[in-house]
N, C-alpha and C positions, 0 to 999 in steps of 0.2 A: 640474626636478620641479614647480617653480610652474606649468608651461604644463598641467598634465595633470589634469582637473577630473575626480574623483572625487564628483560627490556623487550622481551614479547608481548606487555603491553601495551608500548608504546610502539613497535613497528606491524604487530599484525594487525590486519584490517577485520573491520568489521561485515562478518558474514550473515548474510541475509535470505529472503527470495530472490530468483532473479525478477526485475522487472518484465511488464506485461506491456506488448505494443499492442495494443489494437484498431486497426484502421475500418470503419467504417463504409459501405457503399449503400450510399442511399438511393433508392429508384426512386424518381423524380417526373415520369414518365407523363404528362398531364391527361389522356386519355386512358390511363389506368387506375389514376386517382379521382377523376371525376365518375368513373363506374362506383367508389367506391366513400364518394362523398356522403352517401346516407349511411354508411356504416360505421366509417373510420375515415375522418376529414382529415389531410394531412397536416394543420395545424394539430392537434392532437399526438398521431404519430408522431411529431417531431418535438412535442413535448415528453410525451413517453420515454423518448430516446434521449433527452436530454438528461431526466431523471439517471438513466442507466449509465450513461456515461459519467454523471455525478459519482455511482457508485464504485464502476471499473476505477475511477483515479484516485477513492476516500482506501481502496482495499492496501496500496503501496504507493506512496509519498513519490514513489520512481518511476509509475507507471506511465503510459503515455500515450495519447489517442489521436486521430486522423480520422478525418470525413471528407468522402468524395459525394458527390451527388449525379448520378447515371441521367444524363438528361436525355432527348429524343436525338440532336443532334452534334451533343458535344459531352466532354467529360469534364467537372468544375471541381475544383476545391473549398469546399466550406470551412473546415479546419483544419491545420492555419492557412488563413486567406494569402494566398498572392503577393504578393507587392504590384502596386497600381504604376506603371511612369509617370502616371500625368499628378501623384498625389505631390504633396509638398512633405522633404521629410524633416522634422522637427530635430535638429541640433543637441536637445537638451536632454533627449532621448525618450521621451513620450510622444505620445500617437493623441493627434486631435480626435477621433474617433472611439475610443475607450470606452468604457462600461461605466454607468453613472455611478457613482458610490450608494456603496448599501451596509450599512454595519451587520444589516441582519445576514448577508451572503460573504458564503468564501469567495474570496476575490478571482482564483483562479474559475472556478464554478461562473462565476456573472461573466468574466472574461472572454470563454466558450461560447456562452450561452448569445451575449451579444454579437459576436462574429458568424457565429450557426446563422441566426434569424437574419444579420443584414446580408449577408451571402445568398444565401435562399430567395432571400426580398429581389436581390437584387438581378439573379439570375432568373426569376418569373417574369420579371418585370423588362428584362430583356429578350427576352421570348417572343418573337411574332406570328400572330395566324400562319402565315405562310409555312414557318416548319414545323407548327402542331400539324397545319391539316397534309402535310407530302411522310409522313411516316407514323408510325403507331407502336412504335418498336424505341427501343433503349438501348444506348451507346455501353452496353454491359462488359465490352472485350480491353475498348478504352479504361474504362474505370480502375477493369483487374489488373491492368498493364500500370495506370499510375500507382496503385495500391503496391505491387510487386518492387516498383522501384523507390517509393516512398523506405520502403519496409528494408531493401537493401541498404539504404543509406542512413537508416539509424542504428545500424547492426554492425553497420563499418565504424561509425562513430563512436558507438559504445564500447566496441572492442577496445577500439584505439586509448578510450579515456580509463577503462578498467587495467590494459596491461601497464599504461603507464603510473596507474596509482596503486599496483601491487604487483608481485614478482613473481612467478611461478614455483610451487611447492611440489611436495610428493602427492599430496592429496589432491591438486588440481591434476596431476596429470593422469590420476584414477579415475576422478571423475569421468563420465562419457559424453562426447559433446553434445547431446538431446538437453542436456541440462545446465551448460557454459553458454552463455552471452544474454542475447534479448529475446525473451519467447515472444515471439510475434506470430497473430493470428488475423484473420480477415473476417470480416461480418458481412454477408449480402443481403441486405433487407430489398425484397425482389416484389414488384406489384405487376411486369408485364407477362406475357406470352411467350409464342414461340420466338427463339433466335438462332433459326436455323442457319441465317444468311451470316453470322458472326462465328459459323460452326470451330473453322480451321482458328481463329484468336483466341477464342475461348476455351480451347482444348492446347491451347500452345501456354495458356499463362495457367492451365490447371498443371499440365506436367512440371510447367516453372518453378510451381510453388511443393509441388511433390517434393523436387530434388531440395528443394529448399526446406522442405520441412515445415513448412508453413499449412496449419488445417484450412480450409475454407470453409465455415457456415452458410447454411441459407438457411433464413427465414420467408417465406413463401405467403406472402397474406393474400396476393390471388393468382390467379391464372396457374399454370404447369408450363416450366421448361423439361425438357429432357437432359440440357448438356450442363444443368446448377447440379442436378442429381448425381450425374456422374464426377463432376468437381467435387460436391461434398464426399461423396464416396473415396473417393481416389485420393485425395489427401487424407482422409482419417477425420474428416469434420462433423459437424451435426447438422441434420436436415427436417427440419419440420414446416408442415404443411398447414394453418391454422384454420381451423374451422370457425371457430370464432374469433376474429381479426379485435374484437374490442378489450380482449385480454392481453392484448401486444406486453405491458411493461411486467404484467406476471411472468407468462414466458422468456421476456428478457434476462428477466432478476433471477428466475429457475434454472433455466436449459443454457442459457448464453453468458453468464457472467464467469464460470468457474475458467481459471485460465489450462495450457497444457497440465500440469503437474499438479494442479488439482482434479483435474479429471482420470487419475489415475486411480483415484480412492472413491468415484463418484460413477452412478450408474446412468450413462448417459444416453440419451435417446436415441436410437437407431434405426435406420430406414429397413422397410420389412421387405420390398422388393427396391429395386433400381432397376429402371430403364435404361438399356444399354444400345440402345437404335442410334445411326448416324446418321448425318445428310449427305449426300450427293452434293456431289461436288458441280455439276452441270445447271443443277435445277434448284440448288440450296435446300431441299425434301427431304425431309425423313421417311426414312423406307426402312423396311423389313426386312426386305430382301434385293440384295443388288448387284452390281455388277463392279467386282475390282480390278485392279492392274496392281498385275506380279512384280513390276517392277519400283513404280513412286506409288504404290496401296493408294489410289485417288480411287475413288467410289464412286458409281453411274448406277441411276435410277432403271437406265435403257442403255444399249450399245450405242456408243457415239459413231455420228455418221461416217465412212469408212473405216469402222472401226478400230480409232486411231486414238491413242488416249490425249486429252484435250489439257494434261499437265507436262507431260514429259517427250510426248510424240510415239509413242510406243507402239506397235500394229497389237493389237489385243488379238491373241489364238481364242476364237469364240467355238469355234468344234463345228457342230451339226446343229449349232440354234440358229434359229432362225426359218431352217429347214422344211418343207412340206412332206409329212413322212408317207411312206410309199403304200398307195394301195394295192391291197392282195385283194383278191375277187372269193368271193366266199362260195365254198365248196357245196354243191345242191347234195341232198341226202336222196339216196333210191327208195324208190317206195320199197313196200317191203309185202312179196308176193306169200300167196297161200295155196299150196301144195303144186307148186310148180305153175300155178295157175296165173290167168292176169287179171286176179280179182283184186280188187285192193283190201288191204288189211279192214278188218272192223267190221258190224253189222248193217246190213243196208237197213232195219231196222231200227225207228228212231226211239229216243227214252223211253222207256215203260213208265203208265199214268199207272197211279195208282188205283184200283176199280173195273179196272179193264181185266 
C-alpha cells in the first residue's frame, strides 16, 4: 500500500463539461407583439422562455443565463436587473424585493423568474404613446452589443477563476481552444421587420461575435430580416422561421437547447437559402443591385450627387453611366429592281381567292 502515491487525488481537479453562457434577446417590440396577440400573447412567450431557461440551468449546475429585452427605443436588462440608485441597499445582504418562498420551486428558478416578470412589468409600464407611435422598429444592434459585452465579461472572469484553481497540464495544452473556457452563445428571439436603418451595427457586432466564436441564433416568430439571416449564418448558428408561433417551447427544448459541443453529435437545422442583399448606406434600402466605392466599400442605391462618396469623400470613376448613348440613323434598304427594270419586286396581282 506504501508503493501506490495517491496524491493525485487530492491535487487534480475535477473534470467536467464546460459551462454554457447563454444570453437571451428578447424582442419586446410592442407593435409587433400586438400583430401577434391572437396568436401568441407575449405573456405566454415569456412563459414558454421561462420553462426553457429552467431547463438550459437544470442541464449543468455551472451554467449561466442573461436576458436582454430589444425594446422600440432602448436596450433593457431583465436578467440580472440593474442596480437601481435610488434603491436602498440592505446591509445584511438580502434584497427587499426577493421571490416569495415556495418549497415546491428551486429557489434559483423562482429567483429568475420574479426578476424576468418585474423587469418586463416594469419596462411596459414605462413606455409612453409617444415612442410606441415615432418608430415601429426594435433597438436590435443595441441589444447584440450589450449581449457581446456581457458575454466578454464572464469569459474573463471565468478564465481568471479556472486558471487560478488549477495549473496547466500536457493535456490542457492539447486540447484546442473551441473547447477551453466558457462556451457562450446568443439567442434572438426576433418579432419585428425590417432593420435596414441599424444595417452597419448589426453587421459590426455579427463579425464581433465571429471572431469571437460566439454562434448567433434566431428564432423568427414573425416578420423577415435579411441581416438576422446573415448573422445566423456567419457565425455557424441556427435560424428558424416558425410557421406556427404556438409551438414556441417545443422548438426551444428541440432546436435551441443543445449547447456548441453538443451540437457536434446532433443534426441541426439549417437555413436552405440566405439572403445576402445589403443596405445602402445613403437611403438605408435594401438593393439588389448597387453602387460601391473602391475605397471605404460604402454602398449607394443611386450615384451620390457629384458623385462624391458620402463616407470617405471619394470622387467615384462612374465611366459612361449616366450617359445618353448615341444615335446612329438606320440605314434605308433599296428596293430591289426586276430585270434592270423599275418595277418593284412582287406581283401587282393581289392573293388568289379560292374559286376564282
Amino acid at each position: 500500500m506504501d508503493g501506490i502515491d495517491g496524491t493525485d487525488h487530492f491535487t487534480g481537479g475535477v473534470e467536467g463539461p464546460s459551462p454554457s453562457c447563454l444570453v437571451i434577446v428578447l424582442d419586446t417590440n410592442p407593435h409587433a407583439w400586438s400583430l401577434l396577440s391572437s396568436t401568441l400573447p407575449l405573456s405566454k412567450a415569456v412563459a414558454n422562455l421561462l420553462v426553457f431557461i429552467n431547463a438550459h440551468l437544470a442541464i449543468n449546475n455551472a451554467n449561466q443565463v442573461a436576458i436582454i429585452a430589444s425594446h422600440c427605443h432602448r436596450a433593457v436588462w431583465l436578467y440580472p436587473a440593474p442596480p437601481s440608485a435610488s434603491e436602498d441597499i440592505e446591509m445584511g445582504g438580502s434584497t427587499t424585493h426577493g421571490p416569495p418562498d415556495d418549497a415546491n420551486k428551486y429557489r434559483q428558478f423562482a429567483l429568475i423568474e420574479n426578476t424576468v416578470l418585474n423587469s418586463l412589468r416594469n419596462l411596459i409600464s414605462s413606455t409612453t404613446e409617444q415612442e410606441v407611435s415615432t418608430t415601429t422598429t426594435t433597438q436590435m444592434a443595441g441589444a447584440l452589443t450589450l449581449a457581446l459585452s456581457y458575454i466578454n465579461k464572464q469569459s474573463l472572469a471565468y478564465n481568471d477563476v479556472s486558471a487560478s484553481e488549477s495549473k496547466p497540464t500536457t493535456s490542457d495544452v492539447n486540447t484546442s481552444d473551441s473547447t477551453i473556457g466558457l462556451q457562450s452563445r446568443i439567442l434572438v428571439i426576433s418579432v419585428s421587420g425590417d432593420l435596414a436603418h441599424q444595417y452597419i451595427p448589426i453587421m459590426n457586432t455579427t463579425f464581433a461575435a465571429q471572431r469571437m466564436r460566439i454562434p448567433i441564433d434566431i428564432l423568427k416568430l414573425a416578420g423577415d430580416t435579411v441581416f438576422l439571416q446573415q448573422a445566423s449564418d456567419t457565425t455557424r448558428g441556427i435560424y428558424m422561421h416558425l410557421k406556427n408561433p404556438q409551438g414556441l417551447l417545443q422548438y426551444l427544448m428541440m432546436a435551441f437547447l443543445p449547447d456548441q459541443t453538443s451540437r457536434k453529435d446532433l443534426t441541426a437545422p439549417t437555413q436552405e437559402v440566405v439572403d445576402f442583399r445589403a443596405a445602402c448606406f445613403c437611403h438605408r434600402k435594401v438593393v439588389d443591385v448597387g453602387f460601391v466605392c473602391s475605397i471605404c466599400l460604402s454602398i449607394f442605391c443611386s450615384p451620390p450627387e457629384g458623385a462624391i462618396c458620402l463616407t470617405c469623400s471619394t470622387h467615384l470613376s462612374l465611366g459612361d453611366y449616366g450617359s445618353k448613348p448615341a444615335v446612329v440613323p438606320r440605314k434605308k434598304k433599296k428596293k430591289r429592281k426586276v430585270n434592270g427594270a423599275g418595277a418593284e419586286t412582287g406581283s401587282a396581282r393581289g392573293t388568289p381567292v379560292p374559286g376564282e
